[in-house]
Every structure is written in structure tokens, then in C-alpha cells.
C-alpha positions as CSV (number, residue, x, y, z in Angstrom):
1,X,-109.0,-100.1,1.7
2,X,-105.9,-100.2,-1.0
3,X,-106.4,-97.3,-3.0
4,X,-105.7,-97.9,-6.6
5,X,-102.9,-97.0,-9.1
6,X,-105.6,-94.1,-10.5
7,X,-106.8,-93.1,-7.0
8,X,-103.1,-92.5,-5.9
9,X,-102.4,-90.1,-9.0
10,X,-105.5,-87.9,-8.1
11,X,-105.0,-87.7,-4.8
12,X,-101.4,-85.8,-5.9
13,X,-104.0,-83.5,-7.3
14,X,-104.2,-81.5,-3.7
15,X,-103.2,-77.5,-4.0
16,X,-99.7,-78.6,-3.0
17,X,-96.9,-75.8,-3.7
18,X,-94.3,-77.3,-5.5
19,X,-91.8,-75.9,-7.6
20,X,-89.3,-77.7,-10.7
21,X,-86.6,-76.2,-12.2
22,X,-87.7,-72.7,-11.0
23,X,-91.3,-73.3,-12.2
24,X,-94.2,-73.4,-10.3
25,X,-96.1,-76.7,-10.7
26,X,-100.2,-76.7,-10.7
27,X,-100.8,-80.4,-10.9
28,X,-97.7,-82.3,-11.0
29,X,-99.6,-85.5,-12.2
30,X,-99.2,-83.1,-16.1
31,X,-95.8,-82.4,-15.4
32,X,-93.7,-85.0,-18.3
33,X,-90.8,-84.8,-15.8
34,X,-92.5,-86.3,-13.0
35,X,-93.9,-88.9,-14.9
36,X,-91.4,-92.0,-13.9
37,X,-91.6,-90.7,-10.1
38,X,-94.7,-90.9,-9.8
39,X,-95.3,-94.2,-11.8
40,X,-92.6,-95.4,-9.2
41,X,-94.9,-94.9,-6.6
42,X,-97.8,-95.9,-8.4
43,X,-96.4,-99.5,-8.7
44,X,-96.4,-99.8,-5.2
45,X,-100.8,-99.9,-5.5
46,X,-100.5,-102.1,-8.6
47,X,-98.4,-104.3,-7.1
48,X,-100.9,-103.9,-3.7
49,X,-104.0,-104.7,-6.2
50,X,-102.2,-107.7,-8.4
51,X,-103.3,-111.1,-6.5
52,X,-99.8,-112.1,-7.6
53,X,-97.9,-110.3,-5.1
54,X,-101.2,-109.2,-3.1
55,X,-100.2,-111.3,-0.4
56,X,-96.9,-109.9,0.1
57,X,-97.2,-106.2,-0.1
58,X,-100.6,-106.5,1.6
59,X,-102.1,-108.1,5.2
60,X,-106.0,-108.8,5.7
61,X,-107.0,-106.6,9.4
62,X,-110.4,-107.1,10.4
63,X,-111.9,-108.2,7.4
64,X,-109.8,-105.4,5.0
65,X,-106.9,-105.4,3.2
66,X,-104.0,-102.8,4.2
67,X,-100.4,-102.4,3.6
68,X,-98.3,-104.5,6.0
69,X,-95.7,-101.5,6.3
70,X,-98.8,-99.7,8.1
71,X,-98.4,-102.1,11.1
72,X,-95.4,-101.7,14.0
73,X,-92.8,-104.5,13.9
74,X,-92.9,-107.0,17.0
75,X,-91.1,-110.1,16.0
76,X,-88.7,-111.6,13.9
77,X,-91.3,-112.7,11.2
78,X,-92.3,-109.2,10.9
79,X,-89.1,-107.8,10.0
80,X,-88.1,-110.5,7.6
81,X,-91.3,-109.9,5.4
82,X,-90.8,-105.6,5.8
83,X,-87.3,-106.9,3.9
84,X,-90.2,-109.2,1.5
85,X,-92.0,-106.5,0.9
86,X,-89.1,-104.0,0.4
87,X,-87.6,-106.6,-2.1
88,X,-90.8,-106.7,-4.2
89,X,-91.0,-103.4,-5.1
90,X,-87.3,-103.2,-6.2
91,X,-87.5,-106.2,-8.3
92,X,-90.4,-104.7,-10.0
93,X,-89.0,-101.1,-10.9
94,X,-91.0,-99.5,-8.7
95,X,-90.6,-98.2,-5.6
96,X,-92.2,-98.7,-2.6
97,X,-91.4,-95.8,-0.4
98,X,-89.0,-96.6,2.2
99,X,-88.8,-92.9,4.6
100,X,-92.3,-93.1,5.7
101,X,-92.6,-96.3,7.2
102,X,-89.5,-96.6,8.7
103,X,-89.7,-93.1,10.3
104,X,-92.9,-94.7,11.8
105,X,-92.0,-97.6,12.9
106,X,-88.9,-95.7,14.7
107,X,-91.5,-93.3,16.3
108,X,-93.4,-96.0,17.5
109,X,-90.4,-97.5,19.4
110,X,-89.7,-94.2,20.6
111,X,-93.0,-93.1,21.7
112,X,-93.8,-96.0,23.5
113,X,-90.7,-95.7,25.4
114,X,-90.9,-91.7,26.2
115,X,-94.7,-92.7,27.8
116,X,-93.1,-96.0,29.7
117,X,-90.6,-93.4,31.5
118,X,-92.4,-90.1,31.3
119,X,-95.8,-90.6,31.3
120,X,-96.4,-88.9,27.9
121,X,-99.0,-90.4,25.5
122,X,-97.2,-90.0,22.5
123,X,-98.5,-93.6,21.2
124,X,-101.9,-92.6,21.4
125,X,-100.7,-89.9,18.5
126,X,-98.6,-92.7,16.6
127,X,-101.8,-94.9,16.8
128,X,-103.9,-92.4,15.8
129,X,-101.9,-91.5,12.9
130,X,-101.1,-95.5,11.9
131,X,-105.2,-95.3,12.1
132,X,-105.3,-92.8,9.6
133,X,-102.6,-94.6,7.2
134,X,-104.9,-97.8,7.3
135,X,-108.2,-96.2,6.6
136,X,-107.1,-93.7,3.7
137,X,-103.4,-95.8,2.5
138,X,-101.4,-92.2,1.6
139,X,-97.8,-92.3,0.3
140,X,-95.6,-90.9,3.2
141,X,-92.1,-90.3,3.3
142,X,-89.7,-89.1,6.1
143,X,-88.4,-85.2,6.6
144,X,-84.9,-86.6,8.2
145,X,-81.9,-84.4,7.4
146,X,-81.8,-80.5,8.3
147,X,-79.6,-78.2,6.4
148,X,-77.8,-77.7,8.9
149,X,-76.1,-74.2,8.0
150,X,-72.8,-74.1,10.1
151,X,-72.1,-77.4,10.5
152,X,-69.6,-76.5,13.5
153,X,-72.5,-75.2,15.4
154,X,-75.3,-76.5,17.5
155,X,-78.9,-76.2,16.0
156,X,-79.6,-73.2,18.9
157,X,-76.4,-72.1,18.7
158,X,-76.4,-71.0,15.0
159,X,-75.6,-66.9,14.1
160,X,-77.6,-66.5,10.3
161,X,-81.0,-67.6,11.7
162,X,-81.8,-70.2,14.3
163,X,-84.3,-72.4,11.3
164,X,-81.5,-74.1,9.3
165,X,-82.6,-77.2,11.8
166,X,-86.9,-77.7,12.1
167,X,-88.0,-76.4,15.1
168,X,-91.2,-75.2,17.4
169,X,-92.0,-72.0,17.9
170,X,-95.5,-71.8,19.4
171,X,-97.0,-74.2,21.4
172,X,-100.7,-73.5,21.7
173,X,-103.3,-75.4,22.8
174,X,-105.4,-77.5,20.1
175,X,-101.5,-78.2,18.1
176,X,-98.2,-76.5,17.0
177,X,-96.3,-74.2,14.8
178,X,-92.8,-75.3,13.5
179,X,-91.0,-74.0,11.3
180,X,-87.4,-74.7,9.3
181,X,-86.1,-77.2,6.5
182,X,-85.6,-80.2,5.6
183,X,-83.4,-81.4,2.4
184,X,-82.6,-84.5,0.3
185,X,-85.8,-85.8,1.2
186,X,-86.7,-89.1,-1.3
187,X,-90.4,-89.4,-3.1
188,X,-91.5,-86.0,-1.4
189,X,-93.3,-84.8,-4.3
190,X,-95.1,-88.0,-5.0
191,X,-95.9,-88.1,-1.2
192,X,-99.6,-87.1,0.5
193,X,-97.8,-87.5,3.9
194,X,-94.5,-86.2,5.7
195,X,-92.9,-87.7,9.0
196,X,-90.8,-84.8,10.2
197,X,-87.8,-86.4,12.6
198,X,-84.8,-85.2,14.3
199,X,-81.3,-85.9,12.5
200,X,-79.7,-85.6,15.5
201,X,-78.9,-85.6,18.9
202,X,-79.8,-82.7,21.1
203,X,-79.2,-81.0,24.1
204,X,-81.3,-79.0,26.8
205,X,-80.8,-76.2,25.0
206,X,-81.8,-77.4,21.6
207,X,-85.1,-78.7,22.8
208,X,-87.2,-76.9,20.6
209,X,-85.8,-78.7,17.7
210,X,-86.7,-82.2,19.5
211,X,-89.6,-83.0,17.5
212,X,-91.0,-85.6,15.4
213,X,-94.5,-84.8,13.7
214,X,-96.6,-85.8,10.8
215,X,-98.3,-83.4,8.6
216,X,-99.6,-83.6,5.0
217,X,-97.8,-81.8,2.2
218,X,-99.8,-80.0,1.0
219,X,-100.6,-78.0,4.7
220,X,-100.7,-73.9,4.8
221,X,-96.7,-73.3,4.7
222,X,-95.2,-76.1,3.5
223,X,-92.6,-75.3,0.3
224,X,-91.6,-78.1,-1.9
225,X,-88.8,-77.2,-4.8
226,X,-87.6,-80.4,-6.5
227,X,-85.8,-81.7,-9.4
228,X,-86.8,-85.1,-11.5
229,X,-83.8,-87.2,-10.8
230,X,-84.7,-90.1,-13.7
231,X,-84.4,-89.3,-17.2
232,X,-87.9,-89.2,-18.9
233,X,-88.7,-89.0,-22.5
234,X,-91.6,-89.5,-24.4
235,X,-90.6,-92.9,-26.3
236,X,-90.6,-95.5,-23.5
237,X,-89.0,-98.2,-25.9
238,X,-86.3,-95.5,-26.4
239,X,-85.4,-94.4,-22.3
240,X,-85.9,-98.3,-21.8
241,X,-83.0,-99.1,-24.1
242,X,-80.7,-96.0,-23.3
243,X,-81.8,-96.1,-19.6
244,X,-82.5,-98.8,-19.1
245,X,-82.7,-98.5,-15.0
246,X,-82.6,-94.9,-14.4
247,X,-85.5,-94.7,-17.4
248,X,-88.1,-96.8,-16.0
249,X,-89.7,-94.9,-13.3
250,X,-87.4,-96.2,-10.7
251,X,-86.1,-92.9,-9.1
252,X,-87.0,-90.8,-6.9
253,X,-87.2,-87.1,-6.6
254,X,-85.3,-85.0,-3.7
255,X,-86.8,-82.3,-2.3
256,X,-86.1,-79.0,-0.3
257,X,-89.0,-78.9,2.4
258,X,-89.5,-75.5,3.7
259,X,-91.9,-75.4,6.5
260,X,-92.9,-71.7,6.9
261,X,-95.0,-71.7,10.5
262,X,-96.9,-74.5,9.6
263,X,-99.5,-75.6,12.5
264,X,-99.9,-79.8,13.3
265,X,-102.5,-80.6,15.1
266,X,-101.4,-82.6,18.8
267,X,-102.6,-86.0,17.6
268,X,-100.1,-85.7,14.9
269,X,-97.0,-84.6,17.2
270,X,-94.9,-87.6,18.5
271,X,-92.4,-85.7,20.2
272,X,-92.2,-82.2,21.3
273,X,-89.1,-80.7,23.3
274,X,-87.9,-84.3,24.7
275,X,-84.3,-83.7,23.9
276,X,-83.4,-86.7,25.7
277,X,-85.1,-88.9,23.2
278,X,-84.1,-87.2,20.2
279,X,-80.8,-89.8,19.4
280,X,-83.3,-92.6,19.9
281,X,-85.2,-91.4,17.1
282,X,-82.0,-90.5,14.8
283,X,-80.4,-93.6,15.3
284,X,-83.7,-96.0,15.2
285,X,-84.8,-94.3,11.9
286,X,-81.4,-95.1,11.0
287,X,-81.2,-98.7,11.5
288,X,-84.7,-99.5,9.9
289,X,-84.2,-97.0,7.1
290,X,-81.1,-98.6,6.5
291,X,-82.2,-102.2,6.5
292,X,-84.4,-100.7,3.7
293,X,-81.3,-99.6,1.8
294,X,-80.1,-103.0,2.2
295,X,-83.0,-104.4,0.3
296,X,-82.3,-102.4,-3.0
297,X,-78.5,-102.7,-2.8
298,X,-78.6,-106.3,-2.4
299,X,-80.6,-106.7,-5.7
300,X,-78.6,-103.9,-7.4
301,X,-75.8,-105.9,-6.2
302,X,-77.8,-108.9,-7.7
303,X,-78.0,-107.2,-11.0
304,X,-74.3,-105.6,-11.1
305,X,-72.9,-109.4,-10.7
306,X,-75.2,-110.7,-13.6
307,X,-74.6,-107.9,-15.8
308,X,-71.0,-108.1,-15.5
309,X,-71.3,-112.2,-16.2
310,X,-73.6,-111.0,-19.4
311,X,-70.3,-108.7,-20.2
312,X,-67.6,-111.1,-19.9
313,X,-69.9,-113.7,-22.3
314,X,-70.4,-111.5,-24.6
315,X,-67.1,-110.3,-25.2
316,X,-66.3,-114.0,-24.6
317,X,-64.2,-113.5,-21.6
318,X,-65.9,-115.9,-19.5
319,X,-63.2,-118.6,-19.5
320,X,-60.3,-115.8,-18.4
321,X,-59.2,-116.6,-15.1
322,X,-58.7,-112.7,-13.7
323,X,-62.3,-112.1,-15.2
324,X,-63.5,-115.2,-13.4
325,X,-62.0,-113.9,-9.8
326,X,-63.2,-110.6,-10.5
327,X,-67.0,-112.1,-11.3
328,X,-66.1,-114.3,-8.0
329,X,-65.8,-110.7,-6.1
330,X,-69.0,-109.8,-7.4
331,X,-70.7,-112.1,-6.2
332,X,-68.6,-112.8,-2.9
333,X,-70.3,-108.9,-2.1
334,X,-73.5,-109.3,-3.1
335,X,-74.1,-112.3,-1.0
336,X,-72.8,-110.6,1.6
337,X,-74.6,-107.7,2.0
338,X,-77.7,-110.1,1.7
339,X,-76.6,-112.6,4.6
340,X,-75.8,-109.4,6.9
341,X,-79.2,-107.7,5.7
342,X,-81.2,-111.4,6.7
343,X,-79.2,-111.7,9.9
344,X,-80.3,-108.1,10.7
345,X,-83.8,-109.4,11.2
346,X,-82.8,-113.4,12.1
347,X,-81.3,-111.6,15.3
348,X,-83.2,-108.3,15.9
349,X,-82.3,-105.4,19.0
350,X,-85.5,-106.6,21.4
351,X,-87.2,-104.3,23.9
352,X,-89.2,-107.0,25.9
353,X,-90.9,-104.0,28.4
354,X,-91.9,-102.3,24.7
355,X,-93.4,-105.8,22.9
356,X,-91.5,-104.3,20.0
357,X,-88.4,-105.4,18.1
358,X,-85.5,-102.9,15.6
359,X,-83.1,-104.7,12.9
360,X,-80.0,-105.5,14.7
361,X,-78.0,-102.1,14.6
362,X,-74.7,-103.7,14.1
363,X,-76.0,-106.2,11.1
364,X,-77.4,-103.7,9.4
365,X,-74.8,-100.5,9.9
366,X,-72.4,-103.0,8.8
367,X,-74.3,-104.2,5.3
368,X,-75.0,-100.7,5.0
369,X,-71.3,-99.5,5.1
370,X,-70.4,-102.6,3.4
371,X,-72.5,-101.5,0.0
372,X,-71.6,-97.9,0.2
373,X,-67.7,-98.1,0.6
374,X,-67.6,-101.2,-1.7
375,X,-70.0,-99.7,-4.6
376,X,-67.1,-98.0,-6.8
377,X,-65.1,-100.6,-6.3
378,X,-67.9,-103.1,-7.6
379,X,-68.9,-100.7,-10.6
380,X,-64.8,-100.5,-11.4
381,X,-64.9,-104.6,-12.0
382,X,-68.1,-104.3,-13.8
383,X,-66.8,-101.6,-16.1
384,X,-63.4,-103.4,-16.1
385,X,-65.2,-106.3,-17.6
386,X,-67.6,-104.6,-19.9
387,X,-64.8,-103.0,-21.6
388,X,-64.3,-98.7,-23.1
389,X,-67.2,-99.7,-25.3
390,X,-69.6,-98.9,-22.1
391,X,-68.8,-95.4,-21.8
392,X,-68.9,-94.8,-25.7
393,X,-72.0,-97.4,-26.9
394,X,-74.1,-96.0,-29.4
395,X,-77.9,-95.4,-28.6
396,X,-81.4,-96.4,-29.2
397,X,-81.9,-94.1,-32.1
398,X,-78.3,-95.0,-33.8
399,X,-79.6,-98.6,-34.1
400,X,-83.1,-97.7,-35.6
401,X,-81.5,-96.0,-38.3
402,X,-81.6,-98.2,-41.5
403,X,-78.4,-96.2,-43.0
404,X,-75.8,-96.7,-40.2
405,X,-77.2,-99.9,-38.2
406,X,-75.6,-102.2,-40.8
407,X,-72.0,-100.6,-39.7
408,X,-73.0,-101.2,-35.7
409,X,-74.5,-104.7,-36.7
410,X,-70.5,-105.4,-38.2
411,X,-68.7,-103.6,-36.1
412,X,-70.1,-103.7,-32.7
413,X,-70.7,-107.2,-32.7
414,X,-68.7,-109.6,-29.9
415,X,-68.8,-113.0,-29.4
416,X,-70.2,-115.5,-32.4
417,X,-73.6,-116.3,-31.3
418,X,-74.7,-113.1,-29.2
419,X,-76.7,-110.9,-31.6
420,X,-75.5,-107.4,-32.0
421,X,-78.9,-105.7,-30.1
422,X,-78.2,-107.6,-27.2
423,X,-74.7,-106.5,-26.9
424,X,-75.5,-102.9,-27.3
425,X,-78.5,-103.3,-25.0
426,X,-76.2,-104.5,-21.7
427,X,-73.3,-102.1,-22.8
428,X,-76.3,-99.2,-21.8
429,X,-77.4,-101.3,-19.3
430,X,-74.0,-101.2,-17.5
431,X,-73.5,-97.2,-18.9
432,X,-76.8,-96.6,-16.9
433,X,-75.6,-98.7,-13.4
434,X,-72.0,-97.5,-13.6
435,X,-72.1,-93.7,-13.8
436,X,-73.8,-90.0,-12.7
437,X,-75.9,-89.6,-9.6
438,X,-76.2,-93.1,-8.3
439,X,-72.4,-93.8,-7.4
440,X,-72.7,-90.5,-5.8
441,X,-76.3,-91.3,-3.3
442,X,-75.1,-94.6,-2.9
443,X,-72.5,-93.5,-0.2
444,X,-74.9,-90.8,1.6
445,X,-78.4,-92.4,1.0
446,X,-79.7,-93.9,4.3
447,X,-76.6,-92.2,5.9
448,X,-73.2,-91.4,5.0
449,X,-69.9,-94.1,6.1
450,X,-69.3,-91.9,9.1
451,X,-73.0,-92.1,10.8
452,X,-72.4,-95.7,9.9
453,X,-69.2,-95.7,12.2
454,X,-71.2,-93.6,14.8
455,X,-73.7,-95.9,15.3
456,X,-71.6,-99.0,15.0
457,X,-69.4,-97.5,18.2
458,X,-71.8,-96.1,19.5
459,X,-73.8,-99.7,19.7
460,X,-70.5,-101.7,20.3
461,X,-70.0,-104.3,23.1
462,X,-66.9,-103.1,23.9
463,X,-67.3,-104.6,28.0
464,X,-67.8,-107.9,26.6
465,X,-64.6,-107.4,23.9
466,X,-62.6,-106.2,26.5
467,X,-63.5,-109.0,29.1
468,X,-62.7,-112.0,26.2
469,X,-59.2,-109.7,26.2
470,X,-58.9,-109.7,29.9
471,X,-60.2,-113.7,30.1
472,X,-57.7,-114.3,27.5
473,X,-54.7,-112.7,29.2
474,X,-55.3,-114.3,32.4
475,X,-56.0,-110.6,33.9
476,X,-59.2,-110.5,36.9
477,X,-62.6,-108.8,36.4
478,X,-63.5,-110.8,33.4
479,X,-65.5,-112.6,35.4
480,X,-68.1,-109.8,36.4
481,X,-69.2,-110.0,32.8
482,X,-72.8,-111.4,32.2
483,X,-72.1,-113.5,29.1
484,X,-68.4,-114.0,29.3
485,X,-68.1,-115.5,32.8
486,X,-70.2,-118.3,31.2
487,X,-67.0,-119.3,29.5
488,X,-65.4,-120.1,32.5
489,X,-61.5,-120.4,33.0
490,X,-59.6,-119.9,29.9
491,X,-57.5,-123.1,30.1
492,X,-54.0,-122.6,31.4
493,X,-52.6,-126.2,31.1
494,X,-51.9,-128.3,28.8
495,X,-54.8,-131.3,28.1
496,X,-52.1,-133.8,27.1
């Protein structure tokens, strides 16, 4: 059963320790600073309960609605509507959390494969778990990236303390006890469920920090100390004009998890000490996490092109030729990013022993680098365009005051025809997209450039590249190659 906006918000309501700004939190739903967080999340059940986009966020299983993020992705139908679905929430301003589900659907890849070659019965835990998501519909996000500590040292290896990576230490017989942290983790306070995953790969002698478990967050142990990362304010028509994206609930909160010999039951452990299996599980999380990335950038990428069109009307630009070929750049990467992110699902990575499908990790490492290394680029045009007003434009309560809006309403005004209050409005529109935290996230969120470039070489077909060079240069062995020998004989005459 969906669980409603209201339901969600009291369900937050669970004993969880949580700490802001160096306070301790009783009941987060109270706190004014987690207000657009949570309402972030809470769009995802109004959007889940509206028969408008019911059919999109939602799927009808044996007589009952549930979330289709819930269910394990097999074909390319289902990974075109996750980026639906995805897509929805963005457009709406809220957000539909991305962590969880992916870190799922990557464990459920993994698992089955771990069983098909080891005889585990991981699934059996995943399908449990997925059992639990449909009957009870919890937020849940995904406990990826350790702390790491010495960076220049393996997670065993470390001097200070072996728990800057998660890790098992007692293995008993009804569960586990792990212990460690986890940081940077997205929508964690708003969360009633955790995916804990590896960020790495791992050797034999880092096995104890091969695991992947789910737990809820509010479990004996578990630490979370946040910080809002949305502005907030009490006069909504206020942070919608000054704020106009970062105001409206659209953020997320990052979180420091601390997991202080917490004990998870077996059917919630998806992996415990199978080192082997432990870059699987980075690297699939990666590549469906990522696709999810894709789905906000491309519509932020959507928005950055229109509000820099609004811009270059307003200050009536629009007929320029070097603002017209910097609009065409615009756009040239947003649509790109958008046709890489598509193709991602169009042509999937297939495991035909599994029954179960990934987005293509090349597509969507490469849309993913693409947004990231291109974003300050794209917010220099849009500033470029928008002009020195955008980093200096006057606010919400400036143009409510009777004694000084006359002088904005003179001065500030652009192009005959566009009222004032519009002009202001997408100067703080592109003030909000163009500056503090975002261009920072943007390159690390979903994984920084150089994961990108891991996984991208790491995935590359360099046997086939190198047999189209050998083909090509008339030199043997080409012909051994599955695909390539199709080609046949690269012609060596002359047709005419």
C-alpha cells in the first residue's frame, strides 16, 4: 500500500539519533530547517497518490499499488520508465530518492550472481527485503562512500583505527555486528531505510569490509549528524523568489552515518566477506546511480538553456549572433546528455544466465562525465548571458518595499515589453542555478570524473579497438575477434 504524504512524515517520528548544527534533534519533522527536505521526499507519496502521475511513479502487483522502483530491472522497458519515473520527480521539485533503489537493484544483480557461482542465497535476503519495501513503502537511501582516512592505504591496512571503511566484526548466528562510517550520504535524514554498500574494490585481506546490508536508521548504534543543505525560511513566496530552486524543498541533506556495532539481522545482509564481488557492487551501484544523476542533470540542463534564452530576451540580446551560438551550446549539451542517458537504457549491459539487465556502463559514465566536466562551463555562458546584474540583483523584500521599488521598477528594467518583476525574478533564478554548493556536488555527486574514467577503461573494448587497428593495417589476428572478423577483409584494391 502507498503510504501517504502524512503517513511518511510520522513515520520520521521513530527515536532516530540525529544531530544538526551540533544540536540534538527529537523529532526532526519540528525542526524549520528540515522542512524543504523532508517535503522533497514527501512529494515523492503525493506524486505516488495524484492519479495524474499515479501511473508513472506507481505499478499495480497483485491487486495493490507499489512503487515501480521497488521491482528489479529485467528489460529495456524497465529501465526507460526507472529514467520516467526519475524525471517526474525532478520536474516536480521534489525528489524521489535515488541511493536506495539503485543500491538495490545493484544488489540484486550481484546477489543473484554470488549464489549462481557460489551457492550463497543472498537473493533470498534481497527478496525478502524488496518484500518488505512493497508491503510497508519506506524511504531508503544508500550508505556508499567510506571516509576513507589515509587515502594511500587499504581499508585493513589503515594505522588510526581500522573503522574509517564499514566493516564486520562479529559474525554470530541469528545476524551481524558492523561497525564504521559512512559520509555524504543524500536524503539520510529523511530516510526510514539505509542500503549499506562497498565503495570499493577489495582484497582477501579486506574481506571484512565486503559487505552490503540493509538496516533501518533508526537501529541501536546508528549516528546521524547532518546539515540542511537548502535555504528555508518561513515566507515561502519569499525563498520562492530569492531561491527560487534551492528554496523549494528540492535538496537534500548529507549525512555522516556512524554505525557504532550495530547488529542486522541475516535476512538483511546481501553480502558478507565475498571480497571478490565487492567491485561488482561499486561499480553496478555506480552505473544505475549514475543513470539517476542523468535524469536531474538533463532537466537542470533543460532549465539552464531556457533560463539563459529568458536572459538574452530580456536584456534583448536574442538577435546577437555570439549570444545565439552560445544559446546553440546550451542546448547542443543538454541534448546530449539526454540522448546518451536514453541510449543507456535503449542498449542495456544484459546478463542472460541472471534474467536481469544494468544501463549500459559506457552510455551512462559517459553522460555522467559529460554533465559534471561541462557544468561550469555551461553556468559561465548562462551567467555570460544574464549579465553582472545576476550576482548583484536585488531581492524579494527590496521589491515589496513601496519606498524603493519605484527606483528598481526604473532602473532595473530591460527590454520594452518585459515587466520589471520578471526580470528580477530570472536574474535570482540564474543567481540560485549559477553559484554555492551545486557547482561544487555536481562534479562528485554519483562519482567524481576520475571513477568516471575508471569505469569507462575499466569497461572498454579495447580487443575489439585494437582488432579494427590491426584489420585496418593489414596486420594478422584481427580475425580471431568475435565481432570484427564479421567485417571481413579490409579492401586492399582499388574498386574502379
Amino acid at each position: 500500500m502507498i503510504r501517504t504524504p502524512a503517513q511518511y512524515v510520522e513515520s520520521l517520528r521513530d527515536g532516530r539519533v540525529i544531530y544538526l548544527d551540533g544540536e540534538r534533534m527529537p523529532d526532526i519533522t519540528k525542526e524549520p530547517k528540515m522542512r524543504g527536505v523532508i517535503n522533497a521526499v514527501a512529494m515523492t507519496y503525493h506524486l505516488a497518490n495524484d492519479p495524474e502521475w499515479q501511473d508513472v511513479i506507481t505499478v499495480e502487483e497483485d491487486g495493490d499499488r507499489i512503487m515501480f522502483l521497488w521491482n528489479q530491472p529485467k528489460s529495456v522497458e524497465d529501465l526507460v520508465r526507472r529514467r520516467e519515473v526519475y524525471k517526474a520527480g525532478h520536474h516536480m521539485g521534489g525528489r524521489i530518492p535515488g541511493m536506495g533503489p539503485d543500491a538495490m537493484a545493484a544488489a540484486g544483480v550481484v546477489a543473484a550472481r554470488m549464489d549462481k557461482e557460489l551457492g550463497t542465497h543472498y537473493t533470498d535476503a534481497v527478496e525478502d527485503f524488496r518484500k518488505h519495501l512493497k508491503t510497508t513503502d519506506p524511504a531508503i537511501t544508500g550508505a556508499i562512500t567510506d571516509v576513507k582516512g589515509n587515502r594511500s592505504l587499504r581499508p585493513s591496512a589503515q594505522v588510526q583505527h581500522k573503522d574509517f571503511f564499514v566493516r564486520v566484526v562479529d559474525r554470530q548466528k541469528d545476524g551481524i555486528v558492523v561497525r564504521g562510517a559512512k559520509v555524504h550520504i543524500s536524503a539520510t535524514p529523511t530516510a526510514n531505510e539505509i542500503i549499506v554498500s562497498p565503495s570499493r574494490a577489495h582484497r582477501e585481506e579486506d574481506k571484512d569490509y565486503a559487505l552490503v546490508f540493509a538496516t533501518p536508521v533508526n537501529a541501536k548504534g546508528i549516528t546521524l549528524i547532518t546539515h540542511p543543505t537548502n535555504l528555508y525560511g518561513p515566507d515561502e513566496e519569499q525563498v520562492q523568489w530569492d531561491w527560487p530552486t534551492s528554496g523549494r524543498g528540492g535538496g537534500v541533506s548529507e549525512c555522516l552515518i556512524v554505525f557504532d556495532d550495530v547488529f542486522v539481522p541475516w535476512n538483511r545482509v546481501f553480502m558478507c566477506g565475498e571480497y571478490q564481488y565487492s567491485r561488482d557492487m561499486a561499480w553496478l551501484f555506480g552505473v544505475f546511480h549514475r543513470l539517476y544523476g542523468t535524469c536531474g542533470r538533463s532537466i537542470e540542463a533543460d532549465n539552464m538553456v531556457g533560463m539563459a534564452a529568458l536572459m538574452a530576451e530580456y536584456n534583448g540580446l536574442e538577435r546577437y549572433s555570439h549570444i545565439q551560438e552560445k544559446l546553440a551550446m546550451l542546448a547542443m549539451h543538454a541534448q546530449s546528455i539526454e540522448i546518451l542517458a536514453m541510449s543507456a537504457c535503449e542498449h542495456p549491459e544484459v546478463y542472460p544466465d541472471l534474467g536481469l539487465v544494468a544501463p549500459s556502463i559506457s552510455y551512462t559514465n559517459i553522460a555522467k562525465y559529460m554533465y559534471a566536466n561541462d557544468h561550469h562551463e555551461m553556468t559561465k555562458l548562462v551567467a555570460d548571458i544574464a549579465g553582472g546584474l545576476a550576482a548583484d540583483t536585488f531581492s524579494y523584500k527590496d521589491w515589496m518595499n513601496p519606498e524603493i521599488r519605484p527606483f528598481l521598477e526604473k532602473y532595473m528594467a530591460g527590454k520594452n515589453g518585459i515587466p520589471t518583476e520578471h526580470r528580477l525574478k530570472a536574474l535570482r533564478l540564474v543567481k540560485d542555478m549559477v553559484s554555492g554548493r551545486g557547482s561544487a556536488a555536481v562534479i562528485h555527486t554519483e562519482g567524481s570524473l576520475a571513477a568516471q574514467k575508471m569505469a569507462l577503461y575499466a569497461y572498454g573494448d579495447w580487443e575489439r579497438y585494437k582488432a579494427l587497428a590491426k584489420r585496418l593495417a593489414g596486420i594478422p589476428g584481427w580475425e580471431e575477434h568475435p565481432v570484427v572478423k564479421g567485417f571481413g577483409q579490409y579492401p586492399s584494391k582499388w574498386v574502379i
